[in-house]
C-alpha positions in Angstrom: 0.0 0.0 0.0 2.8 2.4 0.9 4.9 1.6 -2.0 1.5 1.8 -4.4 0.5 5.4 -2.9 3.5 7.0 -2.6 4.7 9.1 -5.5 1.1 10.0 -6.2 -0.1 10.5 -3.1 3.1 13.7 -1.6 3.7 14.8 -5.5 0.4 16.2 -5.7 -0.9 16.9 -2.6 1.1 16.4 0.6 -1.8 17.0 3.3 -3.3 14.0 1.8 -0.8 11.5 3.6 -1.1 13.1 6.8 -4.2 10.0 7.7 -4.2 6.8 6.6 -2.2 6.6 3.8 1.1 8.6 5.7 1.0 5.8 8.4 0.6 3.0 5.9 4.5 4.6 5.0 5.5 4.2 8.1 4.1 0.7 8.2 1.2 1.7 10.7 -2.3 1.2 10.3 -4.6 4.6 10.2 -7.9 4.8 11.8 -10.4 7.4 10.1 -12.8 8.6 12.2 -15.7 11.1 12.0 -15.0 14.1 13.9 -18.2 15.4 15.1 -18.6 13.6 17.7 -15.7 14.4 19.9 -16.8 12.2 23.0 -17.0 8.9 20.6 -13.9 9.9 19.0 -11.6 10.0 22.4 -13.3 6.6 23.2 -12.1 5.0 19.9 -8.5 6.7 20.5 -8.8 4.6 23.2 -9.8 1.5 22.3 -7.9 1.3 19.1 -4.1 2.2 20.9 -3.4 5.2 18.8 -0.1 6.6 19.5 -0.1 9.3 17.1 -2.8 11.9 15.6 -3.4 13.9 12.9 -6.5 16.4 13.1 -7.4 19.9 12.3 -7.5 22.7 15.3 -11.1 22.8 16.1 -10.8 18.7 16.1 -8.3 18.3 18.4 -8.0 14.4 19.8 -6.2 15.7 22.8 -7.5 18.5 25.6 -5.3 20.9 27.1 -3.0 18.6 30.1 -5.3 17.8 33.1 -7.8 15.0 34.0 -10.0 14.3 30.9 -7.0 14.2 28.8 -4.7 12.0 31.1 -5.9 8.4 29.8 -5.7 9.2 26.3 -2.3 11.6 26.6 -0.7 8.6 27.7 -0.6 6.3 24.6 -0.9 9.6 22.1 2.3 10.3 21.8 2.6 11.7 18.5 0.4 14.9 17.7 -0.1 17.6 14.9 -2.7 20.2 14.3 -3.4 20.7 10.5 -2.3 24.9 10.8 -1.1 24.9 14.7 0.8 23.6 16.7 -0.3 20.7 19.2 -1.7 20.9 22.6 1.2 22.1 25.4 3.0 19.6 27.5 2.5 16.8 24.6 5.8 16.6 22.9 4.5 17.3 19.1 7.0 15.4 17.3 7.2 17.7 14.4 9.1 15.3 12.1 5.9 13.7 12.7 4.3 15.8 9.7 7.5 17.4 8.0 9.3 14.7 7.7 6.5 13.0 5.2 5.2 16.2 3.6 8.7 16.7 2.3 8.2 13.7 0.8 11.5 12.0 2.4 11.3 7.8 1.7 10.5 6.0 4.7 10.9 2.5 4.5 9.3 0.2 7.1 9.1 -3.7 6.8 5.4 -4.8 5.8 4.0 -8.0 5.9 1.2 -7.3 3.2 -1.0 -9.8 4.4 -0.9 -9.4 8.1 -0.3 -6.0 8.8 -2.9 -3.9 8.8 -3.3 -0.4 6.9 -6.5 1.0 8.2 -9.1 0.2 11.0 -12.2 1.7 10.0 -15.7 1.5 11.7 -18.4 -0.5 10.9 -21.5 -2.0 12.8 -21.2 -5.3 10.7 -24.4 -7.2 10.1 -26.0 -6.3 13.8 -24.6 -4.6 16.9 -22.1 -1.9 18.2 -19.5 -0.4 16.0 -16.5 -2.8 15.5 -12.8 -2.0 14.0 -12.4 -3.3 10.4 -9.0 -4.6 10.5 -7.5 -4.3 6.8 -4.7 -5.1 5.5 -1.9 -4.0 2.5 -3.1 -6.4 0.6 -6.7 -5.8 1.2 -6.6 -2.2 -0.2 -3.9 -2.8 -2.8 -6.1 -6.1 -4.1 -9.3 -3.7 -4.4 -7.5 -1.1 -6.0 -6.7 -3.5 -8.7 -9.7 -5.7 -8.8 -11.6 -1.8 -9.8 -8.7 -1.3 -12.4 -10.1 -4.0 -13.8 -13.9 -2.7 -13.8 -12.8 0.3 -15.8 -13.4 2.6 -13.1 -11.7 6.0 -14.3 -8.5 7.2 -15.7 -5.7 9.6 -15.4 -7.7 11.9 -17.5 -10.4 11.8 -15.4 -11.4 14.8 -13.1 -13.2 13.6 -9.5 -15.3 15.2 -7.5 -14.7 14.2 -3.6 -18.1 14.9 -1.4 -18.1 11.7 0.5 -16.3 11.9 3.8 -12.8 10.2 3.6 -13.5 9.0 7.5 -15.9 6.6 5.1 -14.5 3.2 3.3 -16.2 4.9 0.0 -14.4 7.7 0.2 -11.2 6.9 1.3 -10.6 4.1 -0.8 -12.9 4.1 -3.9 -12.4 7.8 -4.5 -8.9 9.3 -2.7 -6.8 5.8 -2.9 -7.6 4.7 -6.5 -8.1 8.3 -8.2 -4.6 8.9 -6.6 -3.4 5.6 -7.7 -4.8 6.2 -10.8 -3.4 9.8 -11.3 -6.5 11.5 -11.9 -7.2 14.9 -10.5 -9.6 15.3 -7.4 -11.2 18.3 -6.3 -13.0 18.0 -2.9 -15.3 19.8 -0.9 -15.8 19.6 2.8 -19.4 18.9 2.9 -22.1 18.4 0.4 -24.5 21.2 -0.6 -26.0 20.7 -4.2 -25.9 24.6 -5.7 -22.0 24.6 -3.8 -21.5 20.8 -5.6 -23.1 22.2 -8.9 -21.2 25.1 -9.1 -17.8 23.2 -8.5 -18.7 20.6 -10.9 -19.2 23.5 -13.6 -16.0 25.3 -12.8 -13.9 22.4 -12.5 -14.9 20.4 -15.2 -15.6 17.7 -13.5 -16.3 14.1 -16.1 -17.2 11.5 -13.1 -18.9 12.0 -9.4 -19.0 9.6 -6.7 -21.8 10.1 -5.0 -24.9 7.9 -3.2 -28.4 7.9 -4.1 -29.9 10.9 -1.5 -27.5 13.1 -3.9 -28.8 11.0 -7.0 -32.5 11.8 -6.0 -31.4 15.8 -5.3 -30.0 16.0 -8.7 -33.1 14.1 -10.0 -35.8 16.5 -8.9 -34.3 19.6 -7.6 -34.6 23.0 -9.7 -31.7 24.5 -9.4 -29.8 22.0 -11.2 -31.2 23.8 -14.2 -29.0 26.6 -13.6 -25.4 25.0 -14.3 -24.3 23.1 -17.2 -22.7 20.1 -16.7 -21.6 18.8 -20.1 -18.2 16.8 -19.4 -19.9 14.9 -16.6 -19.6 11.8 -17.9 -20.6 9.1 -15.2 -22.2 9.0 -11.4 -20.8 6.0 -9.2 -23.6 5.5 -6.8 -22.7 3.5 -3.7 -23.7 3.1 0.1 -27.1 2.3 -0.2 -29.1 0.5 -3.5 -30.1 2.7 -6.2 -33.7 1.6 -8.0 -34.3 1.6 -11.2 -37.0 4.5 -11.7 -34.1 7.0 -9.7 -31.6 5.7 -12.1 -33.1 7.1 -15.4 -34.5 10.2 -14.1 -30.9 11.2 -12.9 -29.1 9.8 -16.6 -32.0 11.5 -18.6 -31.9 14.7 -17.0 -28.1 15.0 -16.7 -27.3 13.3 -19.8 -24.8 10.9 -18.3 -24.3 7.6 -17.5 -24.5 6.1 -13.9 -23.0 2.7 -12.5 -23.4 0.9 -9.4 -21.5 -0.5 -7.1 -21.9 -3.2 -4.0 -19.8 -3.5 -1.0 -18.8 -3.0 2.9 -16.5 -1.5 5.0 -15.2 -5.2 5.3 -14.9 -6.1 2.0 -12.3 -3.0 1.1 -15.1 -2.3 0.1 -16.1 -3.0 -4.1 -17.2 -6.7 -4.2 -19.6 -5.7 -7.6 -20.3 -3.3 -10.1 -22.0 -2.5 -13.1 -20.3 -3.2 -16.2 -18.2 -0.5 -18.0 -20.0 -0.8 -21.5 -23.1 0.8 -21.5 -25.2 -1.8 -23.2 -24.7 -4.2 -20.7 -25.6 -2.4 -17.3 -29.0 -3.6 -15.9 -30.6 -0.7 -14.1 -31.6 -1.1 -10.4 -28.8 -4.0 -10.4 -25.2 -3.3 -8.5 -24.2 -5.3 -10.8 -21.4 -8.4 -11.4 -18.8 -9.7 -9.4 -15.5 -7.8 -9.3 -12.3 -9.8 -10.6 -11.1 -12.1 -8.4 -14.4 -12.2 -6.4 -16.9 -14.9 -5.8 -20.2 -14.6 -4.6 -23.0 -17.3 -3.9 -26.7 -16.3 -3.0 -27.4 -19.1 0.1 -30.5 -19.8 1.9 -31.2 -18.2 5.4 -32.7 -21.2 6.6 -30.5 -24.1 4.9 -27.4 -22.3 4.2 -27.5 -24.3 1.1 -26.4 -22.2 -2.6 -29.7 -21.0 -3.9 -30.4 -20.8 -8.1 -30.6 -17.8 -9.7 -33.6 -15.4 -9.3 -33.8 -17.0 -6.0 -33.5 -14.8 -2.5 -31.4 -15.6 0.3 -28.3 -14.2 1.4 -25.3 -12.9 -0.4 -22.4 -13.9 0.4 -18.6 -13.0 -1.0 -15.2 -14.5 -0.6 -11.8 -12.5 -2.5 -8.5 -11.1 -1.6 -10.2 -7.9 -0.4 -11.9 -9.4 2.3 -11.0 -8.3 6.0 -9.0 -10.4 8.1 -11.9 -9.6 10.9 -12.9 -7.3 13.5 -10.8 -5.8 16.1 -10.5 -7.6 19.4 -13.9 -9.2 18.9 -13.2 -12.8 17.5 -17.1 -14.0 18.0 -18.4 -11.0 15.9 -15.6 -12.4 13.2 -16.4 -15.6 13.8 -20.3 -14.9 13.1 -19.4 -12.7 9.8 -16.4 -14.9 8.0 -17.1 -18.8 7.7 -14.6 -21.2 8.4 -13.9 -21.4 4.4 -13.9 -17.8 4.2 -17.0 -16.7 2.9 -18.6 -13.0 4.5 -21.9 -13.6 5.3 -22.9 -9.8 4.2 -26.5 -10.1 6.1 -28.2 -8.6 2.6 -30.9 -10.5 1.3 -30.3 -10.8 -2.8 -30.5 -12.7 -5.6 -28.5 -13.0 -8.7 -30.3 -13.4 -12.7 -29.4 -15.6 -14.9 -26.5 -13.5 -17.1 -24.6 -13.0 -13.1 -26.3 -9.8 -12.2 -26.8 -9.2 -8.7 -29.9 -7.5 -7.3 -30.1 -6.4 -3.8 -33.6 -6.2 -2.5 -33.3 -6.1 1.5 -31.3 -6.6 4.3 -31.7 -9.2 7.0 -29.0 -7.3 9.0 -30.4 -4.4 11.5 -28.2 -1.5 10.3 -30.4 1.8 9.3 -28.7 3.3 5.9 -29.0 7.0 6.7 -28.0 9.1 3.8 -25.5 6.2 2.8 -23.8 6.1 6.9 -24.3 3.1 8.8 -26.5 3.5 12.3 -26.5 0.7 14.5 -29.7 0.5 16.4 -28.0 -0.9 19.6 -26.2 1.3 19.7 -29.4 4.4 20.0 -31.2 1.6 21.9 -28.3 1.8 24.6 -28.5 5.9 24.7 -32.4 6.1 25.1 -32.3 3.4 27.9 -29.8 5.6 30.6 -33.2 8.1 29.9 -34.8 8.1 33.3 -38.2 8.3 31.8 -37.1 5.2 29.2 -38.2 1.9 30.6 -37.6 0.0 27.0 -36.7 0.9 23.3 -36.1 -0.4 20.1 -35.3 1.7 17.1 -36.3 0.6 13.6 -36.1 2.4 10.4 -37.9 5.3 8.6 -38.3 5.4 5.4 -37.5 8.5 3.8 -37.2 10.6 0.5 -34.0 12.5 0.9 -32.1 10.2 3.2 -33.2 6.8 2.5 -33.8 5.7 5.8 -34.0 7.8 9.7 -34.0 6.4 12.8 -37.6 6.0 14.6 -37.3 5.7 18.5 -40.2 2.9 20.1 -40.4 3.5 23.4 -42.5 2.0 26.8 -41.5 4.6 29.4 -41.3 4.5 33.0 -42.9 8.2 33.5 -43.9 10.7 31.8 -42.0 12.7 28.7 -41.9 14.3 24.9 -41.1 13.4 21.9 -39.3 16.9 21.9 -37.1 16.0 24.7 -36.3 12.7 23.5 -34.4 14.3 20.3 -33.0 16.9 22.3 -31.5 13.8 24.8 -30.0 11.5 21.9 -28.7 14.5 19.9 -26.3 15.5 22.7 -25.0 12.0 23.0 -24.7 11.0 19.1 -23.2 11.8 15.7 -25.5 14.6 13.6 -26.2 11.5 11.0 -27.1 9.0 14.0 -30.1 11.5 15.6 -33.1 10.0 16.4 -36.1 11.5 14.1 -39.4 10.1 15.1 -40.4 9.1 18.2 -43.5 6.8 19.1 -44.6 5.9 22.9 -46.5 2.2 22.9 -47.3 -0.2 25.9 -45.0 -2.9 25.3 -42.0 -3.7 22.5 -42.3 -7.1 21.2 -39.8 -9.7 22.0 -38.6 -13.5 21.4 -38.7 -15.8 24.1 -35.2 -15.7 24.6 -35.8 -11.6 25.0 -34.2 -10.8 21.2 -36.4 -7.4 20.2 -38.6 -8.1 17.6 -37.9 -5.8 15.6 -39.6 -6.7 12.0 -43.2 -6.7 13.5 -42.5 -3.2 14.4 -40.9 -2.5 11.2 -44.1 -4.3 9.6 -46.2 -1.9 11.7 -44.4 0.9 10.3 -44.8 0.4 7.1 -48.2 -0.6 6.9 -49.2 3.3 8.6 -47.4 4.4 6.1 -49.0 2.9 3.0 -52.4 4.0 5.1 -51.7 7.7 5.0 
């Protein structure tokens, strides 16, 4: 990965290896991390042994010396301030960042296949967040097995909206359009006229993007007001992209769009849509990557289904994770013992080897393409002192895809108002509970497992009623 990255990565743009991709020279493994949550950011500085940080001012890892800062101080070592310098009493090892943005060669010894490059978050099929451990050869593998789908190209000019804290981001657009030498012109956060305007002024011939923007560029009327005409292609990821969405966006844009399948464990591209126009199959993510193999298996048998047949899809390639960070049952639950990723989507494939994802039998709520665990929101609502159960399903929802609903059977009296005010102190903007709905009792197994489908059933059919 180090060697791969390199030359493209401090030639063009030095501030870019000052994440993951400067410790993959060093032969360390980066963790990316969301920064708007500071409180769940120390905890995960914390749990994943960082020794050295790289953040801008305002995100600052460390605090000032004194108590709150004395647990993590002691294994952050290593500390720079994109524009500043670190907190006093630290020791900011400056060589830390000038040292690589001078681009000096650092050679460290890597064992491709065991050592691991990045440690990003995901919730996996169900539960709590859970370090991704990847390796080298995980990253480098994908980067090549999308060389092979005819992804972009050197004369390509990207536009970057996705967070690079985000598998997507960091390795689908930063890693291969640096790998690939293409130019990439990013923007801190997504606002259509801002993303519009950029895309105009720059050029821009392909946009990564997922299907909240899709449905934005779709409908909204301001896109009316920019011409876009070397946009050549939208990637959409994150989330499945129907059919219906699909040519509204390529009819009113005049482009093409592709789409793409994968997880923060899988590196992430395990499918995609064909290059060649004529053979794309709208509403599908498409075929297998190279050097990937995926089988379609039955929830209750575990048996390989035929095609047009639902079940579970499941993959197996060099890009696959070696498993999840100090939690060997939650690996041993996602990767079988022959080394197929049970991906907890429900799919099927057709007969030509197009895959069609159609639900998920995992509990994860896709909002705006981010993964929300509803454990996790379930854990926060229950240290409520009017809470006396939850359960959070999903939402459905125009813009975002999916929101978070809260469920809840309370102990004494409380509103809906001061629920969302609770939960938004405690989580990530993208993780905020949006509905709330008070009911007697929340339906469980016998063995006390929320039953969370009959609520989701329930849901959905007030929905279709109104």
């Amino acid at each position: 990965m180090a060697l791969a990255l390199r030359r493209e990565v401090f030639r063009r743009q030095p501030q870019v290896g000052l994440g993951v991709d400067a410790g993959a020279l060093d032969g360390g493994a980066g963790v990316a991390h969301d920064a708007q949550h500071r409180g769940v950011l120390r905890q995960r500085v914390d749990d994943d042994g960082v020794d050295a940080a790289v953040a801008r001012a305002q995100h600052r890892v460390v605090e000032q010396p004194g108590a709150e800062a004395a647990t993590t101080a002691a294994h952050v070592h290593r500390h720079a301030e994109l524009g500043r310098a670190g907190p006093p009493g630290l020791g900011v090892d400056r060589g830390f960042v000038g040292e690589v943005g001078q681009g000096q060669q650092v050679e460290a010894a890597v064992e491709h296949a065991e050592d691991l490059v990045a440690l990003p978050y995901s919730s996996g099929t169900t539960g709590l967040p859970k370090g991704v451990m990847l390796t080298h050869r995980n990253l480098v593998a994908n980067i090549k097995q999308m060389e092979g789908l005819d992804y972009f190209f050197e004369t390509d000019t990207l536009i970057c909206v996705l967070p690079l804290f985000h598998i997507y981001g960091l390795v689908v657009v930063l890693n291969m359009g640096l790998y690939t030498g293409a130019t990439i012109v990013t923007m801190p956060r997504f606002e259509l006229e801002a993303f519009l305007k950029t895309a105009q002024d720059y050029n821009v011939s392909l946009a990564h993007l997922v299907p909240p923007i899709v449905l934005g560029l779709s409908k909204h009327p301001i896109v009316d007001e920019y011409q876009l005409p070397k946009l050549r292609t939208i990637f959409s990821g994150a989330a499945p992209l129907g059919e219906e969405l699909t040519r509204a966006c390529m009819d009113r844009l005049g482009c093409q769009i592709r789409q793409g399948y994968g997880m923060t464990e899988t590196s992430p591209v395990t499918h995609s849509s064909p290059a060649p126009p004529f053979n794309i199959k709208f509403g599908s993510v498409g075929v297998c990557a190279p050097s990937t193999e995926c089988r379609i298996v039955s929830l209750e048998t575990g048996e390989d289904l035929p095609p047009m047949e639902r079940g579970e899809v499941c993959v197996r390639g060099p890009q696959i994770m070696l498993g999840y960070l100090n939690k060997p049952e939650a690996t041993a639950s996602t990767i079988d013992e022959d080394g197929w990723l049970h991906t907890g989507d429900i799919g099927y494939a057709d007969h030509d080897g197009h895959f069609f994802i159609v639900d998920r039998a995992k509990e994860l709520i896709k909002y705006k393409g981010f993964q929300v665990p509803p454990a996790e929101l379930e854990a926060v609502l229950l240290t409520h002192p009017c809470v006396a159960d939850a359960a959070v399903i999903p939402c459905r929802d125009d813009e975002a895809g999916e929101v978070p609903k809260a469920i809840l059977v309370l102990k004494t009296e409380t509103t809906e108002a001061e629920i969302l005010d609770f939960v938004s102190e405690r989580v990530a903007p993208y993780k905020r509970i949006r509905y709330v709905e008070f009911i007697e009792q929340i339906p469980k197994s016998p063995s006390g497992k929320i039953l969370r489908r009959v609520l989701v059933e329930k849901e959905r059919s007030k929905t279709a009623a109104t």
